[in-house]
Biopython code that builds the backbone (N, CA, C, O; Angstrom):
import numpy as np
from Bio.PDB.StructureBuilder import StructureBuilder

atoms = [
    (1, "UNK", "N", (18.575, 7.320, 1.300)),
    (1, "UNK", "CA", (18.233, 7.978, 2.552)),
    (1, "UNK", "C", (17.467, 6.991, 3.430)),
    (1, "UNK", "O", (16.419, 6.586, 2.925)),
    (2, "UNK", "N", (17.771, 6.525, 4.628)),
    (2, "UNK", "CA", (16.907, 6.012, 5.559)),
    (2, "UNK", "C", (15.538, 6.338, 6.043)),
    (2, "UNK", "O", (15.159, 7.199, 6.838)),
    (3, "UNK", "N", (14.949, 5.519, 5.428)),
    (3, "UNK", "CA", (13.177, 5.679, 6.152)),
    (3, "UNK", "C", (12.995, 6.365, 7.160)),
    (3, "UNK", "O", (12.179, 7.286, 7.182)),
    (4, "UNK", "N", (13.859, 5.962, 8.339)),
    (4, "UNK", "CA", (13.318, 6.177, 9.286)),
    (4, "UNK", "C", (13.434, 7.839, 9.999)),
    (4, "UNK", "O", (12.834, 8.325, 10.958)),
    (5, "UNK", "N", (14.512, 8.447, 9.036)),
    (5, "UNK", "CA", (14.705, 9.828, 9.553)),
    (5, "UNK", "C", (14.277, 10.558, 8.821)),
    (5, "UNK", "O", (14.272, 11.760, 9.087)),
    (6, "UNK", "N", (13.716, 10.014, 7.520)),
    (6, "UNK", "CA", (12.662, 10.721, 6.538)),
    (6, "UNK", "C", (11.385, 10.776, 7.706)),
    (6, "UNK", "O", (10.937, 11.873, 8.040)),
    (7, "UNK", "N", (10.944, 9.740, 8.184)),
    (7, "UNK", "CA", (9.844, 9.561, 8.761)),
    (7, "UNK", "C", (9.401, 10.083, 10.157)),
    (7, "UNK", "O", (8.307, 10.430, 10.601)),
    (8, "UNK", "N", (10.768, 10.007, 10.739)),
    (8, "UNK", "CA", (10.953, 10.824, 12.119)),
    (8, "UNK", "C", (11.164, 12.229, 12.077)),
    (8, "UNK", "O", (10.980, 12.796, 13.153)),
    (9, "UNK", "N", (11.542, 13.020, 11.002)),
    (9, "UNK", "CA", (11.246, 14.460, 10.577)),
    (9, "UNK", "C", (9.917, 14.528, 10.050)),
    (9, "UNK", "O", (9.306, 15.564, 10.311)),
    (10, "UNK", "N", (9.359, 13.698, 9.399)),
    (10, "UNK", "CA", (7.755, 13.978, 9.165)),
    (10, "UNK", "C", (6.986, 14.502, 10.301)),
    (10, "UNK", "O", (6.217, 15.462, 10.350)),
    (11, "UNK", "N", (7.405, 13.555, 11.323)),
    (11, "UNK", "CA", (6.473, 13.388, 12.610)),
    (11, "UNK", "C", (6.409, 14.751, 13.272)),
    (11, "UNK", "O", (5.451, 15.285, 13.831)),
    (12, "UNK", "N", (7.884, 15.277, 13.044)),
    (12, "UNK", "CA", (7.951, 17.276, 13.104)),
    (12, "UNK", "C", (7.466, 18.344, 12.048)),
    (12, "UNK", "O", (7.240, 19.527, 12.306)),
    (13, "UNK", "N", (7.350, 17.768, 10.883)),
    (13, "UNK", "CA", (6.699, 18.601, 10.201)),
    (13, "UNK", "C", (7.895, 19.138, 9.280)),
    (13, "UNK", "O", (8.005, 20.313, 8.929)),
    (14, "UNK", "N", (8.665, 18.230, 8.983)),
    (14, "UNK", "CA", (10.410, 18.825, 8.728)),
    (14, "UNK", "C", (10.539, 17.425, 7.300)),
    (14, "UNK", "O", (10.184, 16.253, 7.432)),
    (15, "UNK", "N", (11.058, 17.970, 6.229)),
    (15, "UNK", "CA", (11.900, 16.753, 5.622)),
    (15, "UNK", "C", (12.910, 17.439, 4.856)),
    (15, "UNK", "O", (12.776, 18.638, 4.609)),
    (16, "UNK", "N", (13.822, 16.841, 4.494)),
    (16, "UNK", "CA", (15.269, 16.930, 4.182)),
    (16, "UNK", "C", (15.519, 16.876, 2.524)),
    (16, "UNK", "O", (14.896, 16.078, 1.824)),
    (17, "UNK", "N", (16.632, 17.944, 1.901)),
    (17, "UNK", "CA", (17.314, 17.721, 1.068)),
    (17, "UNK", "C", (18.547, 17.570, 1.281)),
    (17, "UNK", "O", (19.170, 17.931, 2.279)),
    (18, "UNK", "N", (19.195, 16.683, -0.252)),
    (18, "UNK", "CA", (20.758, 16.880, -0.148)),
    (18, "UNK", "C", (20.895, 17.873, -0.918)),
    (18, "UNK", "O", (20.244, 18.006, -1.953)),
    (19, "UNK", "N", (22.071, 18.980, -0.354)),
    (19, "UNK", "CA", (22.410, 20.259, -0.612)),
    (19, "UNK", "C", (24.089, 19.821, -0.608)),
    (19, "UNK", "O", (24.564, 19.323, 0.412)),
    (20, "UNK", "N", (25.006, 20.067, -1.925)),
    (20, "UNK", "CA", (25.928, 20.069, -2.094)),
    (20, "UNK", "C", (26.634, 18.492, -1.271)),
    (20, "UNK", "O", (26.167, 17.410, -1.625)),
    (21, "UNK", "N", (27.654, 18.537, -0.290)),
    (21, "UNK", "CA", (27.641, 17.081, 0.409)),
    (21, "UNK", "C", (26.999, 16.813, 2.000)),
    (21, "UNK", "O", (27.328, 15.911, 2.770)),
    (22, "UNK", "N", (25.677, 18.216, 2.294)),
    (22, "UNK", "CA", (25.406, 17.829, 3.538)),
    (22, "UNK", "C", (23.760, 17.839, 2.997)),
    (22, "UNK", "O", (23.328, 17.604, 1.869)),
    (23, "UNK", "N", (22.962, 18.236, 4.367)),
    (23, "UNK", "CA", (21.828, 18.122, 4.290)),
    (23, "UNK", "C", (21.135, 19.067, 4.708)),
    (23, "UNK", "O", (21.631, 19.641, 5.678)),
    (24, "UNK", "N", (19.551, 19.704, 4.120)),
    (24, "UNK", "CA", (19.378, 21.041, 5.077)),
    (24, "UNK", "C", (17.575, 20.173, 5.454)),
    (24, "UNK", "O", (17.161, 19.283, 4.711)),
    (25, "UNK", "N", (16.996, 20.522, 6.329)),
    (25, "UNK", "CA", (16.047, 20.484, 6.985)),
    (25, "UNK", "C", (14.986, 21.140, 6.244)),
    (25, "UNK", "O", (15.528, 22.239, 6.127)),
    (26, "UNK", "N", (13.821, 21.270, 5.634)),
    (26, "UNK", "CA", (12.991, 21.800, 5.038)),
    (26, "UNK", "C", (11.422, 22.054, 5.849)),
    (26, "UNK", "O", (10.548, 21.188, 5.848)),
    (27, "UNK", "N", (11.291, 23.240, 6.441)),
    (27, "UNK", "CA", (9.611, 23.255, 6.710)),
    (27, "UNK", "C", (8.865, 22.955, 6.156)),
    (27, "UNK", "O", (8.744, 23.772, 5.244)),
    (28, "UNK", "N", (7.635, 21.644, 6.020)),
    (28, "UNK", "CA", (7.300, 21.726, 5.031)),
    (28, "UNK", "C", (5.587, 22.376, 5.164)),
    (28, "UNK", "O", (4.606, 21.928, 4.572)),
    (29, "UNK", "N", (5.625, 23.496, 6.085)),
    (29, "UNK", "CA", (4.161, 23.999, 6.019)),
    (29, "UNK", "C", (4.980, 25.407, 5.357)),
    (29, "UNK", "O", (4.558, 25.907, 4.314)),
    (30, "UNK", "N", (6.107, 25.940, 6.033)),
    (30, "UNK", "CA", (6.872, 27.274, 5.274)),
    (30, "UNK", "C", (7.733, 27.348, 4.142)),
    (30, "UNK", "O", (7.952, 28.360, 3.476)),
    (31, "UNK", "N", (8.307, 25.973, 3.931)),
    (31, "UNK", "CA", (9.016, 25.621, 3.017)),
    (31, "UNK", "C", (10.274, 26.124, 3.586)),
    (31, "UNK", "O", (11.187, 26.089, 2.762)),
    (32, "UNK", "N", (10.653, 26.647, 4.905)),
    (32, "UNK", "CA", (11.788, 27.302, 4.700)),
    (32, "UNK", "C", (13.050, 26.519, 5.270)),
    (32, "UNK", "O", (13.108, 25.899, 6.332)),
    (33, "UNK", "N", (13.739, 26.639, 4.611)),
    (33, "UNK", "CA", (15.246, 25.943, 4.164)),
    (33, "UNK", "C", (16.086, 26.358, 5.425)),
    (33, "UNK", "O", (16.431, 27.498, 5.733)),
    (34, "UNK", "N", (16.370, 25.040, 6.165)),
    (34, "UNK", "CA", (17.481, 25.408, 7.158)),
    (34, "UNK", "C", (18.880, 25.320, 6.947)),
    (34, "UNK", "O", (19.240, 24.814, 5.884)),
    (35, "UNK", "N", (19.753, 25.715, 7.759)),
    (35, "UNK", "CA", (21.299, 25.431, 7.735)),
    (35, "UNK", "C", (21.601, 24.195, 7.117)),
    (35, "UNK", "O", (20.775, 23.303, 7.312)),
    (36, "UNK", "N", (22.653, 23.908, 6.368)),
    (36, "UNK", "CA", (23.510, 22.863, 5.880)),
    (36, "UNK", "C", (24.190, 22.329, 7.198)),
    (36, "UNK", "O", (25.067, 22.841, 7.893)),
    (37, "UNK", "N", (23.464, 21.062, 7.331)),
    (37, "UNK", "CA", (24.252, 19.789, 8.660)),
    (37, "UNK", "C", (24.520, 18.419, 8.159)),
    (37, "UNK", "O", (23.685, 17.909, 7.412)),
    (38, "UNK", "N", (25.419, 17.872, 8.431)),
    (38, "UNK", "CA", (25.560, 16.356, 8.465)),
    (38, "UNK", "C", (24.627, 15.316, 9.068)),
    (38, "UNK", "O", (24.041, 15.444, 10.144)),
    (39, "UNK", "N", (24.569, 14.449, 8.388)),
    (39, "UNK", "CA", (23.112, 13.318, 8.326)),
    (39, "UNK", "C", (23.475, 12.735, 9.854)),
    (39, "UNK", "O", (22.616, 12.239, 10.584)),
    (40, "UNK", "N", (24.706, 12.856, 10.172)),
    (40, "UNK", "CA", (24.948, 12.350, 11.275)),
    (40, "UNK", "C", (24.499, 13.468, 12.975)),
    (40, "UNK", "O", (24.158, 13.119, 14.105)),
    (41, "UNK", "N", (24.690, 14.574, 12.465)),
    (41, "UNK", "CA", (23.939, 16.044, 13.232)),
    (41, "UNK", "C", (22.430, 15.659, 13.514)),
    (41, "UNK", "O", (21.962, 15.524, 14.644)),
    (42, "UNK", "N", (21.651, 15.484, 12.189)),
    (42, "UNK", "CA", (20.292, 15.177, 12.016)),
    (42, "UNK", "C", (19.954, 13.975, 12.815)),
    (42, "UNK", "O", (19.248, 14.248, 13.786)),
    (43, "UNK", "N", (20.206, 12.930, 12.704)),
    (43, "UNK", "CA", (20.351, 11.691, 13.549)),
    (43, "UNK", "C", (20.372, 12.123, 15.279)),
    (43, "UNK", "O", (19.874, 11.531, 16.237)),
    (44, "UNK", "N", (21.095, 13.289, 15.218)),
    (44, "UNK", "CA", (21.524, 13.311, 17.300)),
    (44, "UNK", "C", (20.013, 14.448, 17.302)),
    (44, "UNK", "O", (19.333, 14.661, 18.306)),
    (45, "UNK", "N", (19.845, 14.845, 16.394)),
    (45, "UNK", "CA", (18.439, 16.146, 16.438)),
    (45, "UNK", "C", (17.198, 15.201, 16.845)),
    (45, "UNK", "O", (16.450, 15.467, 17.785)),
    (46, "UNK", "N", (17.078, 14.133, 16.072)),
    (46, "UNK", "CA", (15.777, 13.705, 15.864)),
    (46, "UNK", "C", (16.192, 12.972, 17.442)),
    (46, "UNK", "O", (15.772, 13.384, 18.523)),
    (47, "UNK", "N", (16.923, 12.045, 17.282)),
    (47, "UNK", "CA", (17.296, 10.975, 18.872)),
    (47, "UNK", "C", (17.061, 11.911, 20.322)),
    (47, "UNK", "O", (16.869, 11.379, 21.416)),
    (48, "UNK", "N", (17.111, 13.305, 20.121)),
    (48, "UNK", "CA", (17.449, 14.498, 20.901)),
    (48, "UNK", "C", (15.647, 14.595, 20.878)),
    (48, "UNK", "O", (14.942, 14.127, 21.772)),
    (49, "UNK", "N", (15.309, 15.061, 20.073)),
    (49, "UNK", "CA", (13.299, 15.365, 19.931)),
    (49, "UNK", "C", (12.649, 14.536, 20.459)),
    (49, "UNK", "O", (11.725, 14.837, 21.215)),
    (50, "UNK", "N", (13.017, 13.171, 20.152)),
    (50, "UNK", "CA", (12.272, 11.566, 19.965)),
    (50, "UNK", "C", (12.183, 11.495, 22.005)),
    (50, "UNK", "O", (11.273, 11.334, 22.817)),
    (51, "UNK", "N", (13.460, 11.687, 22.076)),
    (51, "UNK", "CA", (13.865, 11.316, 24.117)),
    (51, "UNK", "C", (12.815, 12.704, 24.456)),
    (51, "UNK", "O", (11.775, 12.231, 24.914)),
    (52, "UNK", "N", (12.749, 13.752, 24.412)),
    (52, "UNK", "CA", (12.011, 14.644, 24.846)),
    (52, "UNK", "C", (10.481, 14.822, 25.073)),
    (52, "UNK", "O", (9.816, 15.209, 26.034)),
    (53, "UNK", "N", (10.220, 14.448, 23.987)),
    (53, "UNK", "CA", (8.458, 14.278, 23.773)),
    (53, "UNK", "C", (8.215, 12.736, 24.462)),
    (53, "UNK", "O", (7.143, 12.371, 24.947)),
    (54, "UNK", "N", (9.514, 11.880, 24.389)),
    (54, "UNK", "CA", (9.002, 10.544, 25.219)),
    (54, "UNK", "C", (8.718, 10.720, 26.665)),
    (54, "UNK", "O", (7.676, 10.381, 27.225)),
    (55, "UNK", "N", (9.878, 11.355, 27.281)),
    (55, "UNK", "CA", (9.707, 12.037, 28.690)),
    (55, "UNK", "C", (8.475, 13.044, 29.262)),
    (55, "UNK", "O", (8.014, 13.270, 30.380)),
    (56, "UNK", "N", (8.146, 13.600, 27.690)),
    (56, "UNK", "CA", (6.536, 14.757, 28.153)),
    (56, "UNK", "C", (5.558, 13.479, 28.183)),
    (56, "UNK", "O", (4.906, 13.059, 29.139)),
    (57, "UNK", "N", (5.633, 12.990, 26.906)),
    (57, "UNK", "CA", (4.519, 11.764, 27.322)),
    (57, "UNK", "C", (4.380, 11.064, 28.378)),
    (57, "UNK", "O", (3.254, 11.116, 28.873)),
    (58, "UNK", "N", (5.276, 10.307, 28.990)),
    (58, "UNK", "CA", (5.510, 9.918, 30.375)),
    (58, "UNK", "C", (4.713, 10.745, 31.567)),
    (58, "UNK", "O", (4.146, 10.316, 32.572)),
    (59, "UNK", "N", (4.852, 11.850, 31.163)),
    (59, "UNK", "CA", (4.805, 12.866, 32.390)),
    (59, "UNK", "C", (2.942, 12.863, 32.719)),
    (59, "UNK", "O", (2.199, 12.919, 33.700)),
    (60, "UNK", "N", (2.802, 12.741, 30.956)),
    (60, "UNK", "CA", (0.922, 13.090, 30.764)),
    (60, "UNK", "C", (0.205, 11.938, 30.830)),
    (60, "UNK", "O", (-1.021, 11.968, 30.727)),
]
sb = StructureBuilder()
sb.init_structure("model")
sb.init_model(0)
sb.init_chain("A")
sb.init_seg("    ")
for serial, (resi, resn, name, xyz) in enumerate(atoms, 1):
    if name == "N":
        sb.init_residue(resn, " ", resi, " ")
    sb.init_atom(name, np.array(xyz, "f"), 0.0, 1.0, " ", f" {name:<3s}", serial, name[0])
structure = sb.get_structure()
């Protein structure tokens, strides 16, 4: 698994199992188990979060 999307879901409060051949998202203050997505889904999520909070920061 790549560091960096282990690490960039940390930064949300989120880390990941492999579930059968995809991946599910894990709360880790609720523990609760999200939908089964492709590592490649997860990748456009975090790139998608990462641009957003860069643009709020900008703003502040």
């Amino acid at each position: 698994m790549d560091i960096d999307i282990i690490s960039g879901l940390y930064h949300y409060g989120l880390t990941i199992i492999k579930y059968e051949q995809d991946y599910c998202l894990v709360d880790l203050k609720t523990q609760e188990v999200y939908e089964k997505m492709s590592i490649y889904y997860i990748r456009r999520l975090l790139r998608s979060w990462n641009k957003h909070r860069k643009n709020i920061e900008s703003v502040i």
